[in-house]
N, C-alpha and C positions, 0 to 999 in steps of 0.2 A: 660925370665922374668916371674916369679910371677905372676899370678892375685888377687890381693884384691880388695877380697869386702868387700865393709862399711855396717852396720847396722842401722839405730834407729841414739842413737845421737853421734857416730862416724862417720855416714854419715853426718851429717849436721856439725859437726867442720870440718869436710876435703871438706866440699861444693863438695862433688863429691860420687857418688856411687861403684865405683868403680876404680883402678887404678895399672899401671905392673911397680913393681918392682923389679930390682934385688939385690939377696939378698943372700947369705949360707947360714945364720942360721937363725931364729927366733927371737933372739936377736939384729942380723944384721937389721933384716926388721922394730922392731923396736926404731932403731937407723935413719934409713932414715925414716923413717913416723916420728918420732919426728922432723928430721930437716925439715921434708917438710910444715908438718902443724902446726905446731908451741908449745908451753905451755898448751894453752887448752886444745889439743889435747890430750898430753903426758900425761895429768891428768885424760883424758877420756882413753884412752888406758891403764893406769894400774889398771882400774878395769874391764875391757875385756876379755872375752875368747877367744884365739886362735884356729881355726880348721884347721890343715891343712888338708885336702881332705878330709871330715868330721872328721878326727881325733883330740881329743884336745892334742895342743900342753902343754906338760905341764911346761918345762924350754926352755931360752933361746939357748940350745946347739942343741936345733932338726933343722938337716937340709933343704935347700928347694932346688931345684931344679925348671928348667923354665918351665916346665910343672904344676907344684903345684898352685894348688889352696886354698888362704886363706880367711879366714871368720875372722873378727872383729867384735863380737858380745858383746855389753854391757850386763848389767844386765836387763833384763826383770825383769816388774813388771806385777799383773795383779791377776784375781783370777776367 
C-alpha cells in the first residue's frame, strides 16, 4: 500500500494527515480518495499537486507501487 500524506487543507477535508492506499495509477488513487473523503474533497484535490516520491505526478496514468510515497499538496499562498 501507498502512503499519503495530506497537506494544509487536504488534511483538514480528509480529517487525517496521512493514510495507505492501494492503488496502480494515480488516477486510481484518486478515485478511492474521492470515494473515501467525499465531494469536498474531490474539489480540493483537483487543484492539488501530486508528488510521488518528490516527483510531480503530472497525469493520471503514472504508476504507484506499495512502496511509494504520495504528497497532496494544495496551492500555497503566501509572500
Amino acid at each position: 500500500m501507498a502512503t499519503i500524506r495530506f497537506f494544509a487543507a487536504a488534511a483538514e477535508s480528509a480529517a487525517a494527515d496521512a493514510a495507505a492506499i492501494d492503488a496502480a495509477t494515480i488516477g486510481d488513487l484518486r478515485a478511492q480518495l474521492t470515494s473515501l473523503y467525499g465531494d469536498e474533497f474531490e474539489r480540493i484535490l483537483g487543484r492539488c499537486s501530486l508528488l510521488v516520491n518528490g516527483t510531480r505526478a503530472t497525469d493520471d496514468t503514472v504508476p504507484l507501487s506499495g512502496s511509494d510515497t504520495v504528497d497532496v499538496l494544495p496551492p500555497f499562498a503566501g509572500g
